[in-house]
VMD Tcl script that draws the C-alpha trace (Angstrom):
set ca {
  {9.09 -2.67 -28.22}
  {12.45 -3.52 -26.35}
  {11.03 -2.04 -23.16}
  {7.85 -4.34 -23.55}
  {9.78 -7.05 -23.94}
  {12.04 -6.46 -20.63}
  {8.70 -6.09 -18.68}
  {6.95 -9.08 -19.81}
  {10.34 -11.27 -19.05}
  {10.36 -8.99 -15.50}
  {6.42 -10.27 -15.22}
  {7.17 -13.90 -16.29}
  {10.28 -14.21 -13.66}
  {8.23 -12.91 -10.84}
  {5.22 -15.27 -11.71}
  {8.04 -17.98 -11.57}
  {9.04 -16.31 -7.87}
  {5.35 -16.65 -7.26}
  {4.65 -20.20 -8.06}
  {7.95 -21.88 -7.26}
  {9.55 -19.68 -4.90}
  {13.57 -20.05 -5.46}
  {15.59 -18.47 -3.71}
  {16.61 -14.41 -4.74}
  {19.94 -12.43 -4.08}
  {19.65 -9.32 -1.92}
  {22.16 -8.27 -3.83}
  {18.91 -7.46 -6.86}
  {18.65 -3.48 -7.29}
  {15.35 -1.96 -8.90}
  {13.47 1.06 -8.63}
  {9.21 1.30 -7.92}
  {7.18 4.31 -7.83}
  {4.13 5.24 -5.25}
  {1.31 7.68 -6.60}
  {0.20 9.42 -3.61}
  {-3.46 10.78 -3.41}
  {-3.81 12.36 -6.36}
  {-7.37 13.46 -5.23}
  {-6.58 14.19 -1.39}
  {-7.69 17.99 -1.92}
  {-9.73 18.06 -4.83}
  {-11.50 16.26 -7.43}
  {-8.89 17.22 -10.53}
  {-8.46 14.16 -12.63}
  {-4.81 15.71 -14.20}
  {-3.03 15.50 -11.27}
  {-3.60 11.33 -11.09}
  {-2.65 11.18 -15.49}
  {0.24 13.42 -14.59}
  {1.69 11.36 -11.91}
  {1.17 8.35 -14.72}
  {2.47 9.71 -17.37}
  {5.76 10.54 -15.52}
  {6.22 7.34 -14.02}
  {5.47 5.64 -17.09}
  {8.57 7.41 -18.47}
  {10.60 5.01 -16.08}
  {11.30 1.69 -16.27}
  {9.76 0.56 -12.87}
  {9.29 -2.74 -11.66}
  {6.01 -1.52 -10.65}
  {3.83 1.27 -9.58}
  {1.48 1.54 -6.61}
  {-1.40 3.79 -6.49}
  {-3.13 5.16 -3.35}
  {-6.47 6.63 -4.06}
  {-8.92 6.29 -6.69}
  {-11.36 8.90 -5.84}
  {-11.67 12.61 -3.95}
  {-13.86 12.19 -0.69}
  {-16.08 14.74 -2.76}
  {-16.53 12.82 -5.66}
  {-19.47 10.71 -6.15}
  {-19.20 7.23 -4.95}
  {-20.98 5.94 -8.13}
  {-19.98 2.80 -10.22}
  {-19.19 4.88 -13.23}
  {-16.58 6.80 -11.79}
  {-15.09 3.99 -10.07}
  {-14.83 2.33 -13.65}
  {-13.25 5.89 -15.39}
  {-10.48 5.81 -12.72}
  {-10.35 1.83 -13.20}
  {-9.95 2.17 -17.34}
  {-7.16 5.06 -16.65}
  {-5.07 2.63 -14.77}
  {-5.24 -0.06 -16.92}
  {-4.03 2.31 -19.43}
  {-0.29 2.53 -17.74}
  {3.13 0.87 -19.19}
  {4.12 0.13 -15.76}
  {2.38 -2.46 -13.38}
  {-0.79 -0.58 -11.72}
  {-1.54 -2.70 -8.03}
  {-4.14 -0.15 -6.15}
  {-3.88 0.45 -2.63}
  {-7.59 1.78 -1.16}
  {-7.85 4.80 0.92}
  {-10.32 5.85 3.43}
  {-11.77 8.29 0.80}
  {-12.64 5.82 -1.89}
  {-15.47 4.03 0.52}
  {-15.44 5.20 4.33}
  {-17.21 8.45 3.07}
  {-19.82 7.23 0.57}
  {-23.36 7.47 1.72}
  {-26.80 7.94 0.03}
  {-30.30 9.15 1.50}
  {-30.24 6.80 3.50}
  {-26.89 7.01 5.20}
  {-23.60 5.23 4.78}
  {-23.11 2.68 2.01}
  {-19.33 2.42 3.31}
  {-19.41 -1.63 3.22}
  {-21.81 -1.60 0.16}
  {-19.24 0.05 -2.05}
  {-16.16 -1.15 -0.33}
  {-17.40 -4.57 -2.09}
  {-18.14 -2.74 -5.32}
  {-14.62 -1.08 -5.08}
  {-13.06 -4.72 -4.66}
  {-15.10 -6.60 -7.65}
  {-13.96 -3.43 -10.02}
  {-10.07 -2.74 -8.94}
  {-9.20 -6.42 -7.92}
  {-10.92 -9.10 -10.27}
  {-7.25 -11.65 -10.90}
  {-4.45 -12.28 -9.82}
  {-2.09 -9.58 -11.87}
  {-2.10 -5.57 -11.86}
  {-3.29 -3.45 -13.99}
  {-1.25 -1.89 -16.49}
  {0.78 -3.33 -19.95}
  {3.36 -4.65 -17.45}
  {1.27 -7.77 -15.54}
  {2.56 -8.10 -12.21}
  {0.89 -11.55 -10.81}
  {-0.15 -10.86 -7.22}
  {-1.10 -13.09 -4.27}
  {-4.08 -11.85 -2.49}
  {-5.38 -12.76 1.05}
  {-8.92 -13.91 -0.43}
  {-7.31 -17.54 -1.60}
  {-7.70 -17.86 1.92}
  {-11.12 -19.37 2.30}
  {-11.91 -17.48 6.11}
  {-11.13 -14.07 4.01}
  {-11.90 -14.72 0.68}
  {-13.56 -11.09 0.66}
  {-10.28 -9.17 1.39}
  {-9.31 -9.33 -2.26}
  {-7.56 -5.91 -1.51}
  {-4.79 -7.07 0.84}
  {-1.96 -8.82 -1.95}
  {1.18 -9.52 -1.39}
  {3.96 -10.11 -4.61}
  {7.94 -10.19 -4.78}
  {10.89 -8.17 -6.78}
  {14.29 -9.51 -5.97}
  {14.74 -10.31 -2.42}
  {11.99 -8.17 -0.95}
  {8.28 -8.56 -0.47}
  {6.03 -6.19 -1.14}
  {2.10 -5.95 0.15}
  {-1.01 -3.49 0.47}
  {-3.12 -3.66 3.47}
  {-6.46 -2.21 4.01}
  {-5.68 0.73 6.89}
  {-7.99 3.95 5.86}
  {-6.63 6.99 7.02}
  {-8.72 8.63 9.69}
  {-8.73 5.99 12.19}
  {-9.09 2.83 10.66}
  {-13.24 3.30 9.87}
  {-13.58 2.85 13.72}
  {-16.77 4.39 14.43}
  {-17.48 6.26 17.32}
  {-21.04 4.77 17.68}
  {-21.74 1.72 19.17}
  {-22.90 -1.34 17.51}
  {-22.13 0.01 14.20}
  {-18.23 -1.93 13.59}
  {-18.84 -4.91 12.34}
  {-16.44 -4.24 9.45}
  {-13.47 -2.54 11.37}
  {-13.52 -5.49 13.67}
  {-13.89 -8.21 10.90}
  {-11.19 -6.44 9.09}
  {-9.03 -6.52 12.22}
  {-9.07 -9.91 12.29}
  {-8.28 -10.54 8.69}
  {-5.38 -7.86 8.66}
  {-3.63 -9.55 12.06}
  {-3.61 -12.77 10.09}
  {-2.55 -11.26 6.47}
  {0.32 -9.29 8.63}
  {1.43 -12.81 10.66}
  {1.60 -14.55 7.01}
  {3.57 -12.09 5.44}
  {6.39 -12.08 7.88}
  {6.34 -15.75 8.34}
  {6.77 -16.38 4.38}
  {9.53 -13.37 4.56}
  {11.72 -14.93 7.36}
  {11.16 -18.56 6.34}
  {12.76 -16.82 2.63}
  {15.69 -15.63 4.40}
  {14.17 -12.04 2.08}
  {15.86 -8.81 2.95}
  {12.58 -6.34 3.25}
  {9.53 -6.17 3.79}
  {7.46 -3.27 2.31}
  {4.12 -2.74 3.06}
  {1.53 -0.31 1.78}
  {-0.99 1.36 3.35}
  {-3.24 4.32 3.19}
  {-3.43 5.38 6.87}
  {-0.30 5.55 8.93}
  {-0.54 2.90 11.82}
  {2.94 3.76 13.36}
  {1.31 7.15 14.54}
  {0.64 7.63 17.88}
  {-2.99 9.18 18.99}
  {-1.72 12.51 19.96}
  {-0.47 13.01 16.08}
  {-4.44 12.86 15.20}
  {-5.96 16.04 16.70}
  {-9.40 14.71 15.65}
  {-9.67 12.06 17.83}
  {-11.85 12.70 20.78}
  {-10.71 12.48 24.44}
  {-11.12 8.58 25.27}
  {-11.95 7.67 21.96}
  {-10.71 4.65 20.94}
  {-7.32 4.31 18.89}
  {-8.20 2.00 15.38}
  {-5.11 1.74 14.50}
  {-3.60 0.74 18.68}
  {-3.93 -3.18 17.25}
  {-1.88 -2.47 14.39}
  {0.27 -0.69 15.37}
  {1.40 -3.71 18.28}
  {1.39 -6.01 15.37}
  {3.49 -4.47 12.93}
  {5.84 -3.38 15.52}
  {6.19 -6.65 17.51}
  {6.63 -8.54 13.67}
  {9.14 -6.02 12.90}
  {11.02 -6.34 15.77}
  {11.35 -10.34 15.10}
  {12.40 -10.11 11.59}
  {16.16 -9.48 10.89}
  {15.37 -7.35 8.03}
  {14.26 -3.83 7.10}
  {10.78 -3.10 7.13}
  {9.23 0.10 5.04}
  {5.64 1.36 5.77}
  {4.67 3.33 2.64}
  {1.80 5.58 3.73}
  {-0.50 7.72 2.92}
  {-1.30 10.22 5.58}
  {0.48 13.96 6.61}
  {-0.06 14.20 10.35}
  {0.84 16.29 13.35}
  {4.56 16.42 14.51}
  {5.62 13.51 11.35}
  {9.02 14.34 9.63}
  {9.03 15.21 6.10}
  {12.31 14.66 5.76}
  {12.31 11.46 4.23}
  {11.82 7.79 5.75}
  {12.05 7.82 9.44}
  {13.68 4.48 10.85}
  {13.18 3.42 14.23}
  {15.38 0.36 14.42}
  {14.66 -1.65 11.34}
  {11.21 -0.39 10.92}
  {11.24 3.13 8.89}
  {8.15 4.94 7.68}
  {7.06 7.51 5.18}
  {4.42 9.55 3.67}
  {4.37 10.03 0.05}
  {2.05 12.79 -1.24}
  {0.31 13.86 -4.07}
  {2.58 13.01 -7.45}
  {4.77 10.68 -7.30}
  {7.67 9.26 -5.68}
  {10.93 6.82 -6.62}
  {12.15 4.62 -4.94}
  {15.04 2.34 -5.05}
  {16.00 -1.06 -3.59}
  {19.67 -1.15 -3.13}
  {20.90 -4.64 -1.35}
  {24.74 -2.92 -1.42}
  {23.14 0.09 0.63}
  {22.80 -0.47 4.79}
  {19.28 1.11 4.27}
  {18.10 -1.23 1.68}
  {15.50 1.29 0.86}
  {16.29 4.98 -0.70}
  {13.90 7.85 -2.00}
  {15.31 8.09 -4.92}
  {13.12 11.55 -6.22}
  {11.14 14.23 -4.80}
  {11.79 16.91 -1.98}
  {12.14 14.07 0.54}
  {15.96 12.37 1.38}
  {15.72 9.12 2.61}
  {18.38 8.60 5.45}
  {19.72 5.49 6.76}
  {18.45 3.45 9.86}
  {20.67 4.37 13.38}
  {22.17 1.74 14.77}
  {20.21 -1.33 16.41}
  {20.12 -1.13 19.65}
}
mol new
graphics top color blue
foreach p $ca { graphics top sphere $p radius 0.5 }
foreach p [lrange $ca 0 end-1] q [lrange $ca 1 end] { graphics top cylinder $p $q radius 0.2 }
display resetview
């Protein structure tokens, strides 16, 4: 009962941070977890309760979850609502991050119903304004904006003096198809993420907040030659991105994590890599802590698993 209590006064004080935005200490230090693709090599339902179950054993501000279904799973509305109920189950905050599998893949007789159930997946995972899960963390999501009210995926919410926020990049490359005439929804959804990206970093800096963490299921930092499936001259989905989040980074005067999903050629696995102020890392299937410390130069530290975090060299 005490530990409810703490997490619905955490929930109420960051609905407060939501609606009235005072000013935080970097100085806060809290811990959140990331559930990587639980169903990234098979359809086993266990490994996602597992990774649950443990992190609900810590007192997280929140968890996020990448991955709701195996690309060989059924894309049907039934299991979609399973995986939804399961999540609503946990103590700690639930927000879902989408990956390429849970839509890109999904097709029918007929052919791809990528778009079709990309819209079912949002009206099912992301229906308010809070996670799922007994702790309700009260989110801010990119559809209040009437030019993108669809993009109910991409939200954005705050713990301490960092800002946290999940942004629709499938892994692959970015559900850029190869055929012409046929991306419609990769370019709308460039569009929408350029201007979710440019609004997050604007509300960070004009906070004075000390991070910036941001969620994804592909890795946009990655450089074409790191994704051996890409054909010779085909184009890279995530090139856009990639400009954006760096240039951004590069103008904000705090640290920026990229919290990914994807395990590609030549990528460390030793724990966030930092370029500057911009670090990345992949988190895999399970689970993985991590900890904000505002007294530590990284800001950001793995706090479990097989990876170390290390800190950011020097600016140069």
């Amino acid at each position: 009962m005490k530990r409810l209590l703490s997490r619905a006064l955490l929930a109420s004080l960051a609905l407060v941070s939501v609606t009235v935005l005072p000013t935080a200490t970097a100085q806060d230090s809290f811990q959140f977890g990331v559930i990587g693709h639980s169903f990234a090599g098979n359809p086993d339902e266990s490994v996602l309760r597992h990774a649950l179950a443990e992190s609900d054993a810590d007192n997280l501000a929140f968890v996020v979850v990448n991955g709701i279904k195996s690309p060989s799973e059924a894309c049907t509305d039934a299991l979609y609502s399973t995986r939804r109920d399961l999540l609503k189950e946990a103590e700690n905050g639930i927000i879902v991050s989408l990956a390429a599998s849970d839509w890109v893949g999904c097709r029918n007789k007929n052919g791809s119903i990528a778009i079709e159930r990309l819209n079912r997946v949002r009206d099912l995972f992301f229906p308010d304004e809070f996670s799922f899960g007994a702790s309700k963390v009260p989110l801010f999501r990119q559809s209040v904006t009437p030019k993108f009210r669809s993009y109910t995926e991409n939200a954005r919410w705050e713990f301490g003096n960092v800002l946290f926020a999940t942004v629709n990049l499938p892994a692959g490359n970015n559900h850029f198809l190869q055929d012409g005439g046929r991306n419609s929804e990769f370019e709308d959804r460039l569009i929408a993420n350029k201007d979710w990206l440019q609004r997050l970093f604007t509300f960070a800096t004009q906070r004075k907040m000390a991070g910036i963490v941001l969620f994804t299921d592909g890795n946009p930092l990655a450089q074409p030659s790191q994704r051996p499936f890409l054909l010779r001259g085909q184009r890279d989905g995530f090139a856009e991105t990639r400009q954006r989040i760096t240039t951004l980074a590069g103008e904000f005067r705090g640290k920026v994590l990229l919290v990914h999903g994807e395990n590609l050629k030549n990528e460390s696995t030793d724990g966030i890599l930092w370029r500057r102020n911009l670090g990345s890392v992949g988190v895999a299937s399970g689970w993985s802590k991590f900890a904000v410390d505002g007294n530590n130069a990284a800001l950001f530290v793995l706090a479990n698993g097989s990876k170390a975090a290390a800190a950011p060299p020097p600016s140069q």
